[in-house]
mmCIF file of the N, C-alpha and C atoms, coordinates in Angstrom:
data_MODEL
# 
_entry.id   MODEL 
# 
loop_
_atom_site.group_PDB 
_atom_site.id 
_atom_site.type_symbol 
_atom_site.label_atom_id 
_atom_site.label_alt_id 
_atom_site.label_comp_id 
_atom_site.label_asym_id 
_atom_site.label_entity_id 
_atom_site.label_seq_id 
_atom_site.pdbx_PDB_ins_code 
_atom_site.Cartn_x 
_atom_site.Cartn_y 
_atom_site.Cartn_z 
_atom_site.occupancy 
_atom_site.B_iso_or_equiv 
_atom_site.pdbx_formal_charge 
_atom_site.auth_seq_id 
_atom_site.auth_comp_id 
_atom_site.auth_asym_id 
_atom_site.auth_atom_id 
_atom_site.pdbx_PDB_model_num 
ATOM 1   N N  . UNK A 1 1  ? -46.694 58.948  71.959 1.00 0.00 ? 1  UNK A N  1 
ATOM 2   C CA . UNK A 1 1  ? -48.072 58.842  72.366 1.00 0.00 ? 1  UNK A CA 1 
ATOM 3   C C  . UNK A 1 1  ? -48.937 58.844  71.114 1.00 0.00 ? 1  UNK A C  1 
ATOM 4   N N  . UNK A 1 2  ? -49.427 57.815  71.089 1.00 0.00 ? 2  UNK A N  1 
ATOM 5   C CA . UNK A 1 2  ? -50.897 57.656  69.797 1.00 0.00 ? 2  UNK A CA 1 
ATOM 6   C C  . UNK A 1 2  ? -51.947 58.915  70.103 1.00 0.00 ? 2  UNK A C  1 
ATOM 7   N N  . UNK A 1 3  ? -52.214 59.289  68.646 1.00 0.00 ? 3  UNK A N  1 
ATOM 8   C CA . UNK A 1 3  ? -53.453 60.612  69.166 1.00 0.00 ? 3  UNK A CA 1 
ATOM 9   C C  . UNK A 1 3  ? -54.618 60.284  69.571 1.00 0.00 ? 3  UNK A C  1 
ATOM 10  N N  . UNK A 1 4  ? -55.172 60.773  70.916 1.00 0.00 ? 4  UNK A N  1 
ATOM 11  C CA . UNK A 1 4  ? -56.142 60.497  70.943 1.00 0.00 ? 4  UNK A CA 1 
ATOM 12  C C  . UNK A 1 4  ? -56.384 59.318  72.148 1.00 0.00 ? 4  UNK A C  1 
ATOM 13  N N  . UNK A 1 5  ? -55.472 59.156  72.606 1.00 0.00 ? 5  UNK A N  1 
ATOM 14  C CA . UNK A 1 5  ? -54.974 58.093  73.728 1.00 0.00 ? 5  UNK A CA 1 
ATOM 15  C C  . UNK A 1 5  ? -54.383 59.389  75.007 1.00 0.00 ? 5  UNK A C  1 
ATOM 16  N N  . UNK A 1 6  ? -55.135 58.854  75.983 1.00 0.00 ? 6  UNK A N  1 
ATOM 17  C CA . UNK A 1 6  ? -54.818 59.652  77.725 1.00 0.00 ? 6  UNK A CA 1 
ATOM 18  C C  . UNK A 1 6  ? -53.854 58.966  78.372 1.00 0.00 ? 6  UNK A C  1 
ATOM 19  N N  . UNK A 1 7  ? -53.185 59.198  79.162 1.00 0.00 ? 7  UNK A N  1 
ATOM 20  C CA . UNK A 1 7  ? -52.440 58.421  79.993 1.00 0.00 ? 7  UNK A CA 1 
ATOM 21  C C  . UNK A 1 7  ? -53.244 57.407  80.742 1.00 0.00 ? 7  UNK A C  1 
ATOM 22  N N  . UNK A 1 8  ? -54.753 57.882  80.898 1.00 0.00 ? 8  UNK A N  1 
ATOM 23  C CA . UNK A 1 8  ? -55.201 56.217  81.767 1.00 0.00 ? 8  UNK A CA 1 
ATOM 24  C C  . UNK A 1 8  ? -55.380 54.835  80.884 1.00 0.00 ? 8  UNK A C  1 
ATOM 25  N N  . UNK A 1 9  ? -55.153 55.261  79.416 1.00 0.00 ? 9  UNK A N  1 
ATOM 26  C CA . UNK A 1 9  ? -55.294 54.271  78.201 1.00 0.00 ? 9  UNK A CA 1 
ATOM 27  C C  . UNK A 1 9  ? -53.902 54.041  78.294 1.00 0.00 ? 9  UNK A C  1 
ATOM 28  N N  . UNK A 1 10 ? -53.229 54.396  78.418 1.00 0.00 ? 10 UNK A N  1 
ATOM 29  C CA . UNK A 1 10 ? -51.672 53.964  78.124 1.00 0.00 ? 10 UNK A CA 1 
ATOM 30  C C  . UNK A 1 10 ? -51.224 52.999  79.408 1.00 0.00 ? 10 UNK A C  1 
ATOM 31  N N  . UNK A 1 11 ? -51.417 54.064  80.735 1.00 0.00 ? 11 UNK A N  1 
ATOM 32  C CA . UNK A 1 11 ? -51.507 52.685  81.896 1.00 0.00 ? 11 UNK A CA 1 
ATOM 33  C C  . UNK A 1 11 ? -52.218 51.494  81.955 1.00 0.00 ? 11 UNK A C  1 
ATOM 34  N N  . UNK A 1 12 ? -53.547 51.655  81.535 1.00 0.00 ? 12 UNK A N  1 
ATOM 35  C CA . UNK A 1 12 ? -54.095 50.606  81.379 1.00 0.00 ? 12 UNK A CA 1 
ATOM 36  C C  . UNK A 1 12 ? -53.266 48.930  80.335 1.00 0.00 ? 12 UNK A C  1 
ATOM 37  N N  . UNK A 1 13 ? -53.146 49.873  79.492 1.00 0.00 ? 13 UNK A N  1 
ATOM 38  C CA . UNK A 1 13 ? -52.299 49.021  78.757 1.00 0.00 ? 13 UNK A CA 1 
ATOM 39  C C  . UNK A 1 13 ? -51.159 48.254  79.323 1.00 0.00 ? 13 UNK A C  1 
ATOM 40  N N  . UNK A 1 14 ? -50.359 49.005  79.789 1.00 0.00 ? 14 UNK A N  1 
ATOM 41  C CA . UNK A 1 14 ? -49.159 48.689  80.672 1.00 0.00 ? 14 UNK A CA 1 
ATOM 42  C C  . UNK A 1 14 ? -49.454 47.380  81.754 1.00 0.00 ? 14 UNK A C  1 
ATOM 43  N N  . UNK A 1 15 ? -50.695 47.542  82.432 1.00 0.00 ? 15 UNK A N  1 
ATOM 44  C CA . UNK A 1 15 ? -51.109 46.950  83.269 1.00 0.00 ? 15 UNK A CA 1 
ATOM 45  C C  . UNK A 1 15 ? -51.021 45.860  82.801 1.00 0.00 ? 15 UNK A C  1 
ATOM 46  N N  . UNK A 1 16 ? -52.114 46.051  81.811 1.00 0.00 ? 16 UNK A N  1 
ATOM 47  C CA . UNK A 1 16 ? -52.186 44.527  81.256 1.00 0.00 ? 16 UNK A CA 1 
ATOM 48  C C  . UNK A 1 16 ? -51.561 43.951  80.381 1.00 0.00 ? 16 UNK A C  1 
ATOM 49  N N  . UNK A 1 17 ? -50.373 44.140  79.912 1.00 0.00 ? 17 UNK A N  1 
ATOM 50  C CA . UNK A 1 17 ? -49.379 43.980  79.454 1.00 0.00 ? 17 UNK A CA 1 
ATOM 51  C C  . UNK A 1 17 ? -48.036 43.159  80.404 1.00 0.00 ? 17 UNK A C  1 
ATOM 52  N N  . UNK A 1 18 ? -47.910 43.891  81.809 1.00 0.00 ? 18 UNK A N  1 
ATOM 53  C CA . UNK A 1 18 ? -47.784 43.117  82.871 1.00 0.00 ? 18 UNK A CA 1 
ATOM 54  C C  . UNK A 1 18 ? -48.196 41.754  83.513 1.00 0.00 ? 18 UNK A C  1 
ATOM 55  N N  . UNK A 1 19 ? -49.369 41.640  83.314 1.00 0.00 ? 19 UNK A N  1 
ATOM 56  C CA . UNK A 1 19 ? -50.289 40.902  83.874 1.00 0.00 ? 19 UNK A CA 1 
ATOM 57  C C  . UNK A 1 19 ? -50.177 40.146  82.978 1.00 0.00 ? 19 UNK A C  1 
ATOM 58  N N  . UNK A 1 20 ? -50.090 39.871  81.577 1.00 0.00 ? 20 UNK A N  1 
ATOM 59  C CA . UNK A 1 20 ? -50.205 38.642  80.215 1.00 0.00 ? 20 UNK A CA 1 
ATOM 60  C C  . UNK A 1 20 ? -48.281 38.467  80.758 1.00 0.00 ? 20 UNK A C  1 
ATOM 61  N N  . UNK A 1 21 ? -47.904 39.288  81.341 1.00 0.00 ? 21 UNK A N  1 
ATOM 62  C CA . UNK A 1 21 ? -46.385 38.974  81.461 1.00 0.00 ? 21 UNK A CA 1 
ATOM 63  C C  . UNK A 1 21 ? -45.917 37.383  82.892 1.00 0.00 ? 21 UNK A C  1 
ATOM 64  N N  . UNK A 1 22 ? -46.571 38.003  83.571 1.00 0.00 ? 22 UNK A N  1 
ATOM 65  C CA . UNK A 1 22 ? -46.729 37.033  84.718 1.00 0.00 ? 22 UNK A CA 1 
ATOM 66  C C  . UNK A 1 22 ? -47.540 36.217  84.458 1.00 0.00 ? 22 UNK A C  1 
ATOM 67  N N  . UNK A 1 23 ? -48.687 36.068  84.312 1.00 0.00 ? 23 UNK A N  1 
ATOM 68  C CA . UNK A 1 23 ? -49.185 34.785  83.335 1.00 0.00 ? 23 UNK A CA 1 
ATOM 69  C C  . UNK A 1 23 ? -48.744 33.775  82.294 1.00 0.00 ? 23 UNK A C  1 
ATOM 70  N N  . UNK A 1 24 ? -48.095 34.595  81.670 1.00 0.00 ? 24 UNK A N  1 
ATOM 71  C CA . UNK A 1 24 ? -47.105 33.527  80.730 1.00 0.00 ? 24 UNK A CA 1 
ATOM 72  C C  . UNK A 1 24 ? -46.402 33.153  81.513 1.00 0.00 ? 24 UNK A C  1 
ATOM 73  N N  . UNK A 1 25 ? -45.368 33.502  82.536 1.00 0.00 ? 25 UNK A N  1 
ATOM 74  C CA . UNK A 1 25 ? -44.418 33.149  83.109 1.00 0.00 ? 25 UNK A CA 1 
ATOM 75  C C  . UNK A 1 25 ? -44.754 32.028  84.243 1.00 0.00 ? 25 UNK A C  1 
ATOM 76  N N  . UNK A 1 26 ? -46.374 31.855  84.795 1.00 0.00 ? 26 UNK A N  1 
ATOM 77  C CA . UNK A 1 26 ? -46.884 31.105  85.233 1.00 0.00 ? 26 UNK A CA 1 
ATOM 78  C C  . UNK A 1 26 ? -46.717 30.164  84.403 1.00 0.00 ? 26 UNK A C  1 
ATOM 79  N N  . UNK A 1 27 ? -47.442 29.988  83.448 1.00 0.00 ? 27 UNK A N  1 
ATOM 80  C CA . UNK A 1 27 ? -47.781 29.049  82.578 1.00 0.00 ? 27 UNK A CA 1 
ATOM 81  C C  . UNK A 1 27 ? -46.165 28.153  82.465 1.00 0.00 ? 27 UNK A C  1 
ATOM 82  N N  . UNK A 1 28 ? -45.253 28.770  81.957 1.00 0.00 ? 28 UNK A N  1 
ATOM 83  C CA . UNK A 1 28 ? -43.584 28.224  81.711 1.00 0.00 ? 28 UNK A CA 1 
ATOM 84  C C  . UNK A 1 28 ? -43.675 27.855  82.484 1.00 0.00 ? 28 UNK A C  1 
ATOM 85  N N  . UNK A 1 29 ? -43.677 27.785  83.654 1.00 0.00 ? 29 UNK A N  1 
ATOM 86  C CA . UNK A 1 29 ? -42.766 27.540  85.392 1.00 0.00 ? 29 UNK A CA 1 
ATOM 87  C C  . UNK A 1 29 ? -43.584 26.118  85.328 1.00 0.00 ? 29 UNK A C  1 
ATOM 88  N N  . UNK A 1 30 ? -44.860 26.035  84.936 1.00 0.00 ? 30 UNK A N  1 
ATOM 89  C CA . UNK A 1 30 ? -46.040 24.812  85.169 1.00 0.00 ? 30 UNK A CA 1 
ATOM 90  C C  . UNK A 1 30 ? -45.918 24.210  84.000 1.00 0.00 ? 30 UNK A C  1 
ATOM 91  N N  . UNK A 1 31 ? -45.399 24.592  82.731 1.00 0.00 ? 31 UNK A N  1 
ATOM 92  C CA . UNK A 1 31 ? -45.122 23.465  81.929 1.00 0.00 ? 31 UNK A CA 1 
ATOM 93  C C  . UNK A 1 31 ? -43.775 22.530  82.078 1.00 0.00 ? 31 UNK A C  1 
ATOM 94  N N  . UNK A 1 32 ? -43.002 23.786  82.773 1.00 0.00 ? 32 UNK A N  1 
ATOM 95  C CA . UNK A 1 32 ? -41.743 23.018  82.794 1.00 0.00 ? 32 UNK A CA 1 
ATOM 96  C C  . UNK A 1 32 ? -41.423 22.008  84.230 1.00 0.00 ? 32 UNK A C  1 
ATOM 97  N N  . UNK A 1 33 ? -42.672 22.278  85.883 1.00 0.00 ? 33 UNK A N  1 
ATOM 98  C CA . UNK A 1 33 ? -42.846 21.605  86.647 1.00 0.00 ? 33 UNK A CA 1 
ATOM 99  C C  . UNK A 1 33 ? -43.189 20.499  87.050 1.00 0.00 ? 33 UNK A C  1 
ATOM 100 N N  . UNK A 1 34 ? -44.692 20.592  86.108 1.00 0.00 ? 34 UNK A N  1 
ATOM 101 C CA . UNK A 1 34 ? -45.556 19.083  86.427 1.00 0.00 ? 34 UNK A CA 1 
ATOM 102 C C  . UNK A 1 34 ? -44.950 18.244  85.799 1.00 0.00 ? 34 UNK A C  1 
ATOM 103 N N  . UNK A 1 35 ? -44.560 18.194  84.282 1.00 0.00 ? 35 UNK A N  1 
ATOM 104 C CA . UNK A 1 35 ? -44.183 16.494  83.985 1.00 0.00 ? 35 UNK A CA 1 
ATOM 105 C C  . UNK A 1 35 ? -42.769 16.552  85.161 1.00 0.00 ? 35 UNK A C  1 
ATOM 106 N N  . UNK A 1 36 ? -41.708 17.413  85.603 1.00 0.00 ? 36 UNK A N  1 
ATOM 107 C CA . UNK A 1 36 ? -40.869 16.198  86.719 1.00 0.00 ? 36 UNK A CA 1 
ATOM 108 C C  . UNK A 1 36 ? -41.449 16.296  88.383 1.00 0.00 ? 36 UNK A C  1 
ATOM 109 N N  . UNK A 1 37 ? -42.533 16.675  87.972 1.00 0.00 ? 37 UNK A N  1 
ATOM 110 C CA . UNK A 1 37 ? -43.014 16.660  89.507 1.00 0.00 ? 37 UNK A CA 1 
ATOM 111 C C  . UNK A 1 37 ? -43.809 15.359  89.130 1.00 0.00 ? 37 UNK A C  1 
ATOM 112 N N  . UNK A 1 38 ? -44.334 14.990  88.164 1.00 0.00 ? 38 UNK A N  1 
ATOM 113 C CA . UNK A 1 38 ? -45.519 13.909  87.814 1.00 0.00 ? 38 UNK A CA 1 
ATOM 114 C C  . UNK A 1 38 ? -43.969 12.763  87.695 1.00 0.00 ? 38 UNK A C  1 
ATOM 115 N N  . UNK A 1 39 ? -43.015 12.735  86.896 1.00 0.00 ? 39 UNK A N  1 
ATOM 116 C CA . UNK A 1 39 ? -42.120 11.839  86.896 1.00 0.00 ? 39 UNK A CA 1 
ATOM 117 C C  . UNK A 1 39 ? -41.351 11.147  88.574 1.00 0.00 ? 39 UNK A C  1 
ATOM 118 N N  . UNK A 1 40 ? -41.216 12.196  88.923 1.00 0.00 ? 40 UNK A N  1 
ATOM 119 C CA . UNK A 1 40 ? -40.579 11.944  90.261 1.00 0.00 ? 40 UNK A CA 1 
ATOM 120 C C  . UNK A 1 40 ? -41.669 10.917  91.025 1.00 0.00 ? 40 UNK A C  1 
ATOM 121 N N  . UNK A 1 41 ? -42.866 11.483  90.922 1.00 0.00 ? 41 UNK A N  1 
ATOM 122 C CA . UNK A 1 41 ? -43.746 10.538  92.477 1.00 0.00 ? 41 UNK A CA 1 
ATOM 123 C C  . UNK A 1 41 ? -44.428 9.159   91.286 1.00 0.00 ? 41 UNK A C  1 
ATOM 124 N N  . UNK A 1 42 ? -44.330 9.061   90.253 1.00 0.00 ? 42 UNK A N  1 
ATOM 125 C CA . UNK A 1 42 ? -44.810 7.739   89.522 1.00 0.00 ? 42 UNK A CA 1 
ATOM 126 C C  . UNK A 1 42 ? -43.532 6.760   89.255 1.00 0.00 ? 42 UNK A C  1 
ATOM 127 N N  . UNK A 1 43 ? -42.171 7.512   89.689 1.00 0.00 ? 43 UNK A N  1 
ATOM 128 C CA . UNK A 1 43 ? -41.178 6.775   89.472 1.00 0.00 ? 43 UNK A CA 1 
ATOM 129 C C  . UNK A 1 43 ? -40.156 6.402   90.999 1.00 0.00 ? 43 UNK A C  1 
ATOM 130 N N  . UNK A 1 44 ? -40.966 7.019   92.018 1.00 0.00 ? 44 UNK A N  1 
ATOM 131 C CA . UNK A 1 44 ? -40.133 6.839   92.961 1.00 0.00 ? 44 UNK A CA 1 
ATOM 132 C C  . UNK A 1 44 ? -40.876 5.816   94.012 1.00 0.00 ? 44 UNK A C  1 
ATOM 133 N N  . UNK A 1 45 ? -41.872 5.281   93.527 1.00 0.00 ? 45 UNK A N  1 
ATOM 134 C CA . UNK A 1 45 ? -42.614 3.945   94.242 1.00 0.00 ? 45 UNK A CA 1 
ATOM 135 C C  . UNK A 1 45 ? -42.241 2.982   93.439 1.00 0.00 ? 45 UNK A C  1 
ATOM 136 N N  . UNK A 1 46 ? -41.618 3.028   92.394 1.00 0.00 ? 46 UNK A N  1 
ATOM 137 C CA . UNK A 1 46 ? -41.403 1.499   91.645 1.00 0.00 ? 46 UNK A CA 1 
ATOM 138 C C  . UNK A 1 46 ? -40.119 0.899   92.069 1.00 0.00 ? 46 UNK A C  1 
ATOM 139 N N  . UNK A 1 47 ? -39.215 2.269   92.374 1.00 0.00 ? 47 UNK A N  1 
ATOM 140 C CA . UNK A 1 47 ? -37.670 1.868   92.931 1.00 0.00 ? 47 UNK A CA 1 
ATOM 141 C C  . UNK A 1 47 ? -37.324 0.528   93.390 1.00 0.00 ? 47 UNK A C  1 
ATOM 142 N N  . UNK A 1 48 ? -37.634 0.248   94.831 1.00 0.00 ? 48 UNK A N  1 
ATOM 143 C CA . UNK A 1 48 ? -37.864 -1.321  95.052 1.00 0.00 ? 48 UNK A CA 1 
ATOM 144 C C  . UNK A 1 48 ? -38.770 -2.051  94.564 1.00 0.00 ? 48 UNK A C  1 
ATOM 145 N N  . UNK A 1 49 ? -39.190 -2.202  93.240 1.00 0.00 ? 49 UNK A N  1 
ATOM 146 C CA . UNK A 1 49 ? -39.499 -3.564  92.904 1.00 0.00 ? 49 UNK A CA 1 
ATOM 147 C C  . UNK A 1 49 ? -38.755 -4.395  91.768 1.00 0.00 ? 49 UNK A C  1 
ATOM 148 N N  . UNK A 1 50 ? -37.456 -3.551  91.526 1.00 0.00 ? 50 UNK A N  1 
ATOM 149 C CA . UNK A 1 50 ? -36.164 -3.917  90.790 1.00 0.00 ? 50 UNK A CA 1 
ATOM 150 C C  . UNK A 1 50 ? -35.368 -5.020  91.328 1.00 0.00 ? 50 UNK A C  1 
ATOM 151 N N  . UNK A 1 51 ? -35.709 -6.413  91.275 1.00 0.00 ? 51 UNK A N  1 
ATOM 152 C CA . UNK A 1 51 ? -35.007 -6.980  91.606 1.00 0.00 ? 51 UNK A CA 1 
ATOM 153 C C  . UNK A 1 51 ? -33.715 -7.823  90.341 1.00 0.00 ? 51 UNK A C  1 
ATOM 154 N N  . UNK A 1 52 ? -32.652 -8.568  90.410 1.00 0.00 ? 52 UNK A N  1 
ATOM 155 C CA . UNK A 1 52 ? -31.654 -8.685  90.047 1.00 0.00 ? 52 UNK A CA 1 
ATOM 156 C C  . UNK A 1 52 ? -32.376 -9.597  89.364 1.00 0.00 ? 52 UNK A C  1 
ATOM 157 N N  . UNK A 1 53 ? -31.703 -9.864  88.138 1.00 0.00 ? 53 UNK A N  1 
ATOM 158 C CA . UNK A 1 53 ? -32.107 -11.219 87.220 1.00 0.00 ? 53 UNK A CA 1 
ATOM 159 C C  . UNK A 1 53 ? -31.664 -12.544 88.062 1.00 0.00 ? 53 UNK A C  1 
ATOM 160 N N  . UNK A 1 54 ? -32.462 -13.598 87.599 1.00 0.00 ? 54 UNK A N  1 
ATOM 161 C CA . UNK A 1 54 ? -32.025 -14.832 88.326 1.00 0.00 ? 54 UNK A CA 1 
ATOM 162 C C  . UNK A 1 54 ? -30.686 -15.713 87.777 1.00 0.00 ? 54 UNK A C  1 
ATOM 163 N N  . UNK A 1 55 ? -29.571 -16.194 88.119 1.00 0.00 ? 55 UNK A N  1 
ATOM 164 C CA . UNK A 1 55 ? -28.265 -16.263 87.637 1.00 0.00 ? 55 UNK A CA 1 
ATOM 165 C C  . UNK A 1 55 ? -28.674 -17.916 86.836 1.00 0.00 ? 55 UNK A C  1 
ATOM 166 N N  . UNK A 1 56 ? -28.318 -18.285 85.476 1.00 0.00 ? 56 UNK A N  1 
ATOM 167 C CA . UNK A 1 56 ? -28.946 -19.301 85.063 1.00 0.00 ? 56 UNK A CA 1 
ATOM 168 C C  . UNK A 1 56 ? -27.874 -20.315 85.092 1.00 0.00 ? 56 UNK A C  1 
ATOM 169 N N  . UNK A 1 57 ? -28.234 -21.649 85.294 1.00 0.00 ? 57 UNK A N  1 
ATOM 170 C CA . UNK A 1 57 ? -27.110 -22.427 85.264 1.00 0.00 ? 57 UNK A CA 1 
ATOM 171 C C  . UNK A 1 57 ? -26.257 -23.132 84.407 1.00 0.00 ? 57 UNK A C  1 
ATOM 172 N N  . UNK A 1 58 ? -25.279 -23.460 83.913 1.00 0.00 ? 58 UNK A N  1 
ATOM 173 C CA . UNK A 1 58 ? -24.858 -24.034 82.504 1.00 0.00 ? 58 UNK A CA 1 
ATOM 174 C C  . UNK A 1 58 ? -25.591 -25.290 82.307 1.00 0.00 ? 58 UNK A C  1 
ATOM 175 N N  . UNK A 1 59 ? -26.128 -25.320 80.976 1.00 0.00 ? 59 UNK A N  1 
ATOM 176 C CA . UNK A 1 59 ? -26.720 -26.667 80.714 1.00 0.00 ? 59 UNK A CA 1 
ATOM 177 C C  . UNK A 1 59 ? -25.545 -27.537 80.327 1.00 0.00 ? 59 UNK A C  1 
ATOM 178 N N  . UNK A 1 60 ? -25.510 -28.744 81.040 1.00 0.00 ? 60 UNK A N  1 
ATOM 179 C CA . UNK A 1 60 ? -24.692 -29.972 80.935 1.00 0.00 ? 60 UNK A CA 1 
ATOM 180 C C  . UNK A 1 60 ? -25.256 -30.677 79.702 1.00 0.00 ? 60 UNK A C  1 
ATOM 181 N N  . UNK A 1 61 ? -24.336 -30.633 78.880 1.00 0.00 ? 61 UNK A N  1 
ATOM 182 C CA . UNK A 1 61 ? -24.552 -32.290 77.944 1.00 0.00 ? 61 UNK A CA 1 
ATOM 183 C C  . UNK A 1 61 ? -24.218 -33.353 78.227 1.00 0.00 ? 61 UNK A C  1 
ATOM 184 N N  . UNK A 1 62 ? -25.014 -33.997 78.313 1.00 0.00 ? 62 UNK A N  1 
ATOM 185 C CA . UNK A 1 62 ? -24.477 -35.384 78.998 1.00 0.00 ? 62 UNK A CA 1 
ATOM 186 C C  . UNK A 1 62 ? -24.391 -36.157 77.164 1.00 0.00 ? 62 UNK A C  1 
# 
């Protein structure tokens, strides 16, 4: 115990020490969410418009 510090300074601390704990951990969960939540729905409407290359024909020398 620091001198001069009560236990409602020390809980307090704790508290918010907690609280910057779950906040960060917000923050991770949402950095690591949105870009494949943003990838998934900008990449899952293009799916069908992949169509096959067109097959080319041999050029004849005449």
């Amino acid at each position: 115990m620091e001198p001069g510090s009560t236990s409602a300074d020390i809980a307090a601390k704790q508290n918010s020490q907690k609280l910057a704990n779950v906040i960060g951990t917000l923050i991770a969960l949402l950095t690591l969410a949105v870009p494949l939540l943003a990838i998934v729905h900008y990449s899952s409407g293009s799916r069908g418009n992949w169509q096959a290359p067109a097959q080319l024909s041999p050029i004849s020398q005449e």
